[in-house]
Structure formats: C-alpha cells, structure tokens
DSSP file (Angstrom, degrees, kcal/mol; ACC not computed):
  #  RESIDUE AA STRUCTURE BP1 BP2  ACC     N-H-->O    O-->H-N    N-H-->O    O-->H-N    TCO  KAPPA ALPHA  PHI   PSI    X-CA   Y-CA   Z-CA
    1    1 A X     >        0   0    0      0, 0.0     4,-1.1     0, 0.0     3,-0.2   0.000 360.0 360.0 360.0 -35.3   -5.8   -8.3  -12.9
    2    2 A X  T  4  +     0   0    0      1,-0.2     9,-0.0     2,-0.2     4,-0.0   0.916 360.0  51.5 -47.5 -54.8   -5.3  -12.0  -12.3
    3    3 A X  T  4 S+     0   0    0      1,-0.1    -1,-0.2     2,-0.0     7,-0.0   0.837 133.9   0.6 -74.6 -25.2   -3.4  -11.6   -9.3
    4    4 A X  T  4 S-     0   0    0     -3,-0.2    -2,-0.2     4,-0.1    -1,-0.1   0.631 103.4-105.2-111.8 -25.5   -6.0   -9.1   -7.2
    5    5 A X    ><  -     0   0    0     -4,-1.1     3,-1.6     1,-0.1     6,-0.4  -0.205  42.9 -72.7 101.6 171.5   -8.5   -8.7   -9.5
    6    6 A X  T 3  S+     0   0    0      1,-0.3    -1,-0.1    -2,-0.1    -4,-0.0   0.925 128.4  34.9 -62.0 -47.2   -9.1   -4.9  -11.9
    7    7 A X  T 3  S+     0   0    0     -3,-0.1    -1,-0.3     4,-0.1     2,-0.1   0.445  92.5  97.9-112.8   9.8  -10.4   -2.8   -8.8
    8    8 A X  S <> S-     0   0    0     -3,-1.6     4,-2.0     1,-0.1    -3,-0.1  -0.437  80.9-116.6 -92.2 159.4   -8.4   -4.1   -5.9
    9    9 A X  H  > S+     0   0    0      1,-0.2     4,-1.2     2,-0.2     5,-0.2   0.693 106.4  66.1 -92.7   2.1   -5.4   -1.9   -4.9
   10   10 A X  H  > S+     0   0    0      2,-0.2     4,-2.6     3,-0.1    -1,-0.2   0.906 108.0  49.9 -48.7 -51.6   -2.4   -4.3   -5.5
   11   11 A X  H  > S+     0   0    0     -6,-0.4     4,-1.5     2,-0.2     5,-0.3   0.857 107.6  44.7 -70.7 -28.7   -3.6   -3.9   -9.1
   12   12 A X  H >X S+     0   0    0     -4,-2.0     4,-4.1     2,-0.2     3,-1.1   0.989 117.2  53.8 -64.5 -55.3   -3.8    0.0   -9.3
   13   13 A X  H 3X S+     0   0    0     -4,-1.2     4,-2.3     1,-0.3    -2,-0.2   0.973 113.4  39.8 -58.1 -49.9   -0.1   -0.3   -7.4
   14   14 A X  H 3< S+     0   0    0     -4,-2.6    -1,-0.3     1,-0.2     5,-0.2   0.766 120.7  43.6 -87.6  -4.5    1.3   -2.8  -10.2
   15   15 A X  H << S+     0   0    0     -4,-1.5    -1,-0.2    -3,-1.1    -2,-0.2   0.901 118.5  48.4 -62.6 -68.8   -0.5   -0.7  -13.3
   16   16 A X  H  < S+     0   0    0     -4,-4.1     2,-0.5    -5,-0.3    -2,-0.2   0.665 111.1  47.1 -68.8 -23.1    0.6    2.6  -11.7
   17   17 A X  S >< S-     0   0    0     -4,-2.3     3,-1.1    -5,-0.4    -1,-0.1  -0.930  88.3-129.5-125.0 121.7    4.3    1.8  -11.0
   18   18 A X  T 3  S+     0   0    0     -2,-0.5    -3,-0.1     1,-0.2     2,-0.1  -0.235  91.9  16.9 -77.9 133.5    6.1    0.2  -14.0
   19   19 A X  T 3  S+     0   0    0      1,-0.3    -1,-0.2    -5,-0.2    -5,-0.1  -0.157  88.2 145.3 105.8 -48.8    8.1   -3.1  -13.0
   20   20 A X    <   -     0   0    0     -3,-1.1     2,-0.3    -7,-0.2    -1,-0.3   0.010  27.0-177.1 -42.6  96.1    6.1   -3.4   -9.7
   21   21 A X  E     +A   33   0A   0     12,-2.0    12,-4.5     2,-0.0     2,-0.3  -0.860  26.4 144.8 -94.0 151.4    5.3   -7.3   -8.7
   22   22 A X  E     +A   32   0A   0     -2,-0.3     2,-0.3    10,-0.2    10,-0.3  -0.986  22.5 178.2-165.2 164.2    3.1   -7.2   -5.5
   23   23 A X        -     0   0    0      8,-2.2     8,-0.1    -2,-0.3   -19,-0.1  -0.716  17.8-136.0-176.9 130.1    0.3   -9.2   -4.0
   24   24 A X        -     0   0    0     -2,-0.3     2,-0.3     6,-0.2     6,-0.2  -0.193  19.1-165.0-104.8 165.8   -1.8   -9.1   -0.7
   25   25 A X  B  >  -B   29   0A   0      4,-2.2     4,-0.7     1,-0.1     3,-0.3  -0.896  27.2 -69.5-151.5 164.2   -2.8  -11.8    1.4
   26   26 A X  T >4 S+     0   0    0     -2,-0.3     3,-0.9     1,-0.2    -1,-0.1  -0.187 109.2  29.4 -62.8 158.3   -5.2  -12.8    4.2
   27   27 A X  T 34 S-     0   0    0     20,-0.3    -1,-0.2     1,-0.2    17,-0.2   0.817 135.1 -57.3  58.2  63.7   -4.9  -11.5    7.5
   28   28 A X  T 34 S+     0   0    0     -3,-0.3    16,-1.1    19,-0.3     2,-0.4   0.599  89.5 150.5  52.5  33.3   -3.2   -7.9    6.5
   29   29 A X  E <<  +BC  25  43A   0     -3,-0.9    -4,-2.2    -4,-0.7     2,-0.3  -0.661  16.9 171.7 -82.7 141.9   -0.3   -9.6    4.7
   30   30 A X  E     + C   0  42A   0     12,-2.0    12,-1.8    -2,-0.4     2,-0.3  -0.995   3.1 172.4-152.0 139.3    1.2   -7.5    1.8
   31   31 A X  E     + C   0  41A   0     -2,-0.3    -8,-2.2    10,-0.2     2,-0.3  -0.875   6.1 154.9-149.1 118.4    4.7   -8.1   -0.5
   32   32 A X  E     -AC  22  40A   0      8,-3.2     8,-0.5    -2,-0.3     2,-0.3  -0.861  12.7-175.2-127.8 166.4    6.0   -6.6   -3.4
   33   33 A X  E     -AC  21  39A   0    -12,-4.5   -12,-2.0    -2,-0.3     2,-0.4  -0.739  14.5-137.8-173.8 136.6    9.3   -6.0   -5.2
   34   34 A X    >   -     0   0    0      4,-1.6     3,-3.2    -2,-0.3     2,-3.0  -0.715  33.6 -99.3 -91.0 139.9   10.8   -4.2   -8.2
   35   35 A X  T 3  S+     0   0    0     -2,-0.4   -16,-0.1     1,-0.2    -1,-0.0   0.317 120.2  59.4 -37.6  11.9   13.3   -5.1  -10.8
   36   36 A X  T 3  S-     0   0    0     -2,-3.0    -1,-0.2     2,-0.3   -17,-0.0   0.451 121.4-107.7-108.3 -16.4   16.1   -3.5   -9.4
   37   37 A X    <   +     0   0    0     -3,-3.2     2,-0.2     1,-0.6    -2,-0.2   0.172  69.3 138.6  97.4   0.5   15.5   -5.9   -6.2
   38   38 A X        +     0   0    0     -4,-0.4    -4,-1.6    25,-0.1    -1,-0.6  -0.548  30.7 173.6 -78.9 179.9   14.2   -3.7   -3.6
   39   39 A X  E     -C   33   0A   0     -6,-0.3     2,-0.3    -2,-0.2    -6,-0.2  -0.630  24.2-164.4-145.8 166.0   11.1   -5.4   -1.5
   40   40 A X  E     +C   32   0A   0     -8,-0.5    -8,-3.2    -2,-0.1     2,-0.3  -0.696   5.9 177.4 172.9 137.2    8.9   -5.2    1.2
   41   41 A X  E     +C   31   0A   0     -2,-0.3     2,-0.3   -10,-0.2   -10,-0.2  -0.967  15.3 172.7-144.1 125.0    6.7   -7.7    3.0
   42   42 A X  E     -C   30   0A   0    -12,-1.8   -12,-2.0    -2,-0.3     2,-0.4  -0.975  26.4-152.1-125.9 161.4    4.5   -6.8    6.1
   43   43 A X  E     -C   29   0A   0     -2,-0.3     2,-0.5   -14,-0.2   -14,-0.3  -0.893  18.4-140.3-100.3 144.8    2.1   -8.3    8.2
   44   44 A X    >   -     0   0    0    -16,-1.1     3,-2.0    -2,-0.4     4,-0.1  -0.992  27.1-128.9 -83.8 108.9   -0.6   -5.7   10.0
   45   45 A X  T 3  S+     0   0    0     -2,-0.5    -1,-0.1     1,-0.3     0, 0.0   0.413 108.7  39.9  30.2 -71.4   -1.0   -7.4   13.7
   46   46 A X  T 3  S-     0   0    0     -3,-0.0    -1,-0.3   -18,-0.0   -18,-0.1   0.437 111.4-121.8 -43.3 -28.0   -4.7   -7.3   13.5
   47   47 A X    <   +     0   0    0     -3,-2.0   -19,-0.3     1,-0.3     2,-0.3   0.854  48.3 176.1  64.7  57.5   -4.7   -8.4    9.8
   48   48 A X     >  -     0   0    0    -21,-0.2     4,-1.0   -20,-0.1    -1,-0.3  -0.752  26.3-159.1 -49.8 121.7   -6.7   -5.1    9.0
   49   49 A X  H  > S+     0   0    0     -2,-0.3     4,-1.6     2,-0.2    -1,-0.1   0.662  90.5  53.1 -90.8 -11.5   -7.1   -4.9    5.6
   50   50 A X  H  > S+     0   0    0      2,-0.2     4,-0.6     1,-0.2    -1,-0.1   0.996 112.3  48.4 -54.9 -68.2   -7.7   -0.9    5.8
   51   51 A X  H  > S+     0   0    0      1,-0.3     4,-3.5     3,-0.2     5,-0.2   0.805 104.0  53.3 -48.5 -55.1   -4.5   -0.7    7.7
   52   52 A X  H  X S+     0   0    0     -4,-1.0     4,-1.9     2,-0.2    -1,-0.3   0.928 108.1  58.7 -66.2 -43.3   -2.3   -2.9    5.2
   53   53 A X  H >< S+     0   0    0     -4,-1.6     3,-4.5     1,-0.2     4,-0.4   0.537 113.2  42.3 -57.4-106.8   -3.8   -0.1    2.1
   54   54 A X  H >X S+     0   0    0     -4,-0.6     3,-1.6    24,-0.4     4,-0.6   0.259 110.5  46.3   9.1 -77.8   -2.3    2.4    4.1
   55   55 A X  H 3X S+     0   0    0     -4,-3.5     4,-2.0     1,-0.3    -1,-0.3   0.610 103.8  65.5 -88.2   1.9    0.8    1.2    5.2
   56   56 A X  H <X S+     0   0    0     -3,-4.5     4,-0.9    -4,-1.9    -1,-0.3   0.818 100.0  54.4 -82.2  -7.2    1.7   -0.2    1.2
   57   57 A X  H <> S+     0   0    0     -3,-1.6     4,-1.0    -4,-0.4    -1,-0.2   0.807 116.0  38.5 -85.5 -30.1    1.8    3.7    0.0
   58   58 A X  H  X S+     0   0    0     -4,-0.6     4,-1.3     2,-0.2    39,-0.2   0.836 112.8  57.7 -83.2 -22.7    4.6    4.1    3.1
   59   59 A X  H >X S+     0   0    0     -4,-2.0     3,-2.2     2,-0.2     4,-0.7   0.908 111.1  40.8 -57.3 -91.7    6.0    0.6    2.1
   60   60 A X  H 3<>S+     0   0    0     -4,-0.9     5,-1.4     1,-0.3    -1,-0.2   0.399 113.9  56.3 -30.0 -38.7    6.6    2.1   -1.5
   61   61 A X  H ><5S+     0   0    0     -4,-1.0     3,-4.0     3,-0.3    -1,-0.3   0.814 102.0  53.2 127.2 -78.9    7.8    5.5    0.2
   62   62 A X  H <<5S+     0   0    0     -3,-2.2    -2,-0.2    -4,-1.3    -1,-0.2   0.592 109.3  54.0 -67.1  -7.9   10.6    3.8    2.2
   63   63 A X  T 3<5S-     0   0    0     -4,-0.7    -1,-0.3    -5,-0.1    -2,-0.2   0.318 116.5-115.4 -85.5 -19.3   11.7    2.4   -1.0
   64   64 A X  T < 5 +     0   0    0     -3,-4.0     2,-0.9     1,-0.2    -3,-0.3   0.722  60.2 152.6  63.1  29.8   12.0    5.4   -2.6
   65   65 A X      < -     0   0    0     -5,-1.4     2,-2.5     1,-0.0    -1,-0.2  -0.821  50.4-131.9-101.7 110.7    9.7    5.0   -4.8
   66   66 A X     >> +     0   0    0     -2,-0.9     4,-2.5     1,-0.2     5,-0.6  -0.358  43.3 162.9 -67.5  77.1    8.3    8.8   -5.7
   67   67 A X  T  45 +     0   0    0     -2,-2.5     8,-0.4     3,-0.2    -1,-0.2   0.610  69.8  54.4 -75.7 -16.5    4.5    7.4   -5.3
   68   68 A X  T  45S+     0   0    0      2,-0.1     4,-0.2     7,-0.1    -1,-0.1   0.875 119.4  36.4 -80.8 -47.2    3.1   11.2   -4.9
   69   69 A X  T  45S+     0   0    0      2,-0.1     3,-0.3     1,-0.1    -2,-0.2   0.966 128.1  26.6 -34.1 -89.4    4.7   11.8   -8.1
   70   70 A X  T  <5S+     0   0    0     -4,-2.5    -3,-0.2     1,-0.2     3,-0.2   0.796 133.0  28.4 -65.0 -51.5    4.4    8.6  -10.5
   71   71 A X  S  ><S+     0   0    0     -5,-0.6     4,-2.1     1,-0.2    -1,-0.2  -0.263  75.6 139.0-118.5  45.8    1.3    7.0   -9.1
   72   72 A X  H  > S+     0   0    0     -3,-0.3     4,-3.3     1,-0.3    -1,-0.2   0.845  71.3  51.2 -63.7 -39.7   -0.7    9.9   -7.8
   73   73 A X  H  > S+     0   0    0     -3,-0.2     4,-2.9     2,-0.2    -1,-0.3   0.908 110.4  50.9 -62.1 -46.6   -3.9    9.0   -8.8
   74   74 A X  H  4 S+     0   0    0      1,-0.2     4,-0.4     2,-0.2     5,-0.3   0.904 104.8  55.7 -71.8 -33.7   -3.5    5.6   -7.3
   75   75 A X  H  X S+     0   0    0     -4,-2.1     4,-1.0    -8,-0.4     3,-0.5   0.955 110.5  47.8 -58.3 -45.8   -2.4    7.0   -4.1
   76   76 A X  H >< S+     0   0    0     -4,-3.3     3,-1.4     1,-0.2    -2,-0.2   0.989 112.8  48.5 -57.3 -67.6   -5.8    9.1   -4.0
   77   77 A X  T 3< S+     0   0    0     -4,-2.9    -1,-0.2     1,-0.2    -2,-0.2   0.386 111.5  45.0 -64.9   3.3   -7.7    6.4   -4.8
   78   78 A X  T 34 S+     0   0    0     -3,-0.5   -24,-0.4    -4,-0.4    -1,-0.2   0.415  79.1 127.0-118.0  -0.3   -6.3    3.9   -2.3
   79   79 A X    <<  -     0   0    0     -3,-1.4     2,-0.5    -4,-1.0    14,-0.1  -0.431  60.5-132.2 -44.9 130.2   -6.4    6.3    0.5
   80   80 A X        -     0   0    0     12,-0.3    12,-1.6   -30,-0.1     2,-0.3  -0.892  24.9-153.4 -54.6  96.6   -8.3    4.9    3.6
   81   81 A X  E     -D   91   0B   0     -2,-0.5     2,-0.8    10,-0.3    10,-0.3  -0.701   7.1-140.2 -99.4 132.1  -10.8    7.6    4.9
   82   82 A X  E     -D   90   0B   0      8,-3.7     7,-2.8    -2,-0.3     8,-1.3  -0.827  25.2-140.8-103.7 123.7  -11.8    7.7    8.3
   83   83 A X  E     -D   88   0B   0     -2,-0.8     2,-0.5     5,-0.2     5,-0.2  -0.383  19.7-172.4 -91.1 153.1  -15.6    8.6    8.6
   84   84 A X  E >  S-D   87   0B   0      3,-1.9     3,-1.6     1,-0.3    -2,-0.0  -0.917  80.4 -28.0-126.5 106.0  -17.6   10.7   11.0
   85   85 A X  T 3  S-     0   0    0     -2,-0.5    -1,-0.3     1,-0.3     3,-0.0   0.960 130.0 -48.4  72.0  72.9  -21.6   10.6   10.8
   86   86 A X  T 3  S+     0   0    0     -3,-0.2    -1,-0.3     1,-0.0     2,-0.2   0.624 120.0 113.6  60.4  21.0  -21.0    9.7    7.0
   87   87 A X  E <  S-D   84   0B   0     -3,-1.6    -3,-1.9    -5,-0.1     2,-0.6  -0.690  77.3-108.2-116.1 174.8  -18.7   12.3    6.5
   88   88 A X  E     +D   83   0B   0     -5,-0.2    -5,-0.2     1,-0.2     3,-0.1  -0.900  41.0 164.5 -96.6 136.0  -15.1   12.3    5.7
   89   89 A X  E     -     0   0B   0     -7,-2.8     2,-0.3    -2,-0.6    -1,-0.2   0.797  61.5 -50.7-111.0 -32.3  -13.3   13.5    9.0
   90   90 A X  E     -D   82   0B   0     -8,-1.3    -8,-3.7     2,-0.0    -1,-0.3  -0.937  56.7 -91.6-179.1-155.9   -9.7   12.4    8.1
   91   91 A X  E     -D   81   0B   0     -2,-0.3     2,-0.3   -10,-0.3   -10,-0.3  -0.903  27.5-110.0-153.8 165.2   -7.6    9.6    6.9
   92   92 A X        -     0   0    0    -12,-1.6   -12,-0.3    -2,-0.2     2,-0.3  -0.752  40.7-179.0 -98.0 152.3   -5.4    6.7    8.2
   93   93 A X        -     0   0    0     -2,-0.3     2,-0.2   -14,-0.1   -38,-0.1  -0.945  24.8-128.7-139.8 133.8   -2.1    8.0    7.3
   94   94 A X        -     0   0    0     -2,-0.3     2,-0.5   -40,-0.2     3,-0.1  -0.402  20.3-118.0 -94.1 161.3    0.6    5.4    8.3
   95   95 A X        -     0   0    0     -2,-0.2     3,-0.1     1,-0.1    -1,-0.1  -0.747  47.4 -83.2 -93.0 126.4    3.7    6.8   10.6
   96   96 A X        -     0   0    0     -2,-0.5     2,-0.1     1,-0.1    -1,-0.1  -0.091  57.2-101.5 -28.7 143.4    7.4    6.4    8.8
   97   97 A X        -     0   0    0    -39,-0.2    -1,-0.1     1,-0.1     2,-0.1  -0.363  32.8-134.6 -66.7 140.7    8.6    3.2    9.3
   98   98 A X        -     0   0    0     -3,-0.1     2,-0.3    -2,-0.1    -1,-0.1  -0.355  26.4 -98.8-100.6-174.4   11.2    2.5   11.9
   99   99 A X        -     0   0    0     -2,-0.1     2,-0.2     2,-0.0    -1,-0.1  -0.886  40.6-137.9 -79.4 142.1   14.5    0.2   11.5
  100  100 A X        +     0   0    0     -2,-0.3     2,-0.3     2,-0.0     0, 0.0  -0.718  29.2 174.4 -96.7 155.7   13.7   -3.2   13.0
  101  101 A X              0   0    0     -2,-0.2    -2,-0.0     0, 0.0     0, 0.0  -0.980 360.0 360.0-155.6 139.7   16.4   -4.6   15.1
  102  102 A X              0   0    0     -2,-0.3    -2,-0.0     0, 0.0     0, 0.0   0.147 360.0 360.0 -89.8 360.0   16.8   -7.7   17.3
C-alpha cells in the first residue's frame, strides 16, 4: 500500500500476483519485475494514465504471467471501460506487444 496507495492498481497487481514488485509513475510510466527476473518497463507516448492500466495486464501477459487465471479479479477490476452516453460501450484492450528492434 505504501508504494501506490490500497485502491490504486499497482497495488491490486502486487497483492494479486505473489513476488510481484511494480510501481507507476507520472506521465504513463509503469515497471515491474518478479523474483525469477523477468521485467517490464514502458512509457505510454501521451502519458495516459488509462492507457498505461491497460497495457500493464498485456505487460504481465508477455511475461507469461497467467493474469486471467491467477489475478482475475484484479484484471476485472483494472479494466479501462470506454463510455458512451454513460454507458459502457467497450473497453481499451491493448494490442500484443511487438519485438522492438533498432
């Protein structure tokens, strides 16, 4: 709780998946890493903070980390909803990640 505080979703992520250090930052910066040594640090371009929830459930995913499975709850409850007249009309769902290369 110290590091995001109880309701933010860094903390649900490091409750819900055992081992799991991670911690968000300003302008859609996001990092984590589990005791075995994988990682993952991104920025979101816009520094959306919507956009950075989203893409840490595909982070975790690309890791192998069975997040539908182990942390289901947390995944429902960090989901992003996109609204329509006050309704929900769908959801940001982020696109597999690609390999980056130079």
């Amino acid at each position: 709780d110290l590091v995001a505080g109880p309701t933010r979703d860094t903390s649900m992520w490091m409750q819900a998946i055992p081992g799991l250090v991670a911690k968000d930052g300003a302008g859609g910066v996001m990092a984590g890493a589990l005791p075995d040594g994988r990682a993952f640090a991104f920025k979101i371009a816009d520094g959306s903070d919507l956009a950075r929830r989203a893409a840490t459930v595909q982070a975790l995913r690309e890791l192998d980390v069975d997040v539908d499975t182990v942390a289901a709850t947390t995944v429902e409850s960090t989901r992003v909803d996109v609204l329509g007249h006050g309704r929900v009309v769908g959801h940001v769902n982020p696109l597999r990640w690609q390999p980056w290369t130079s």
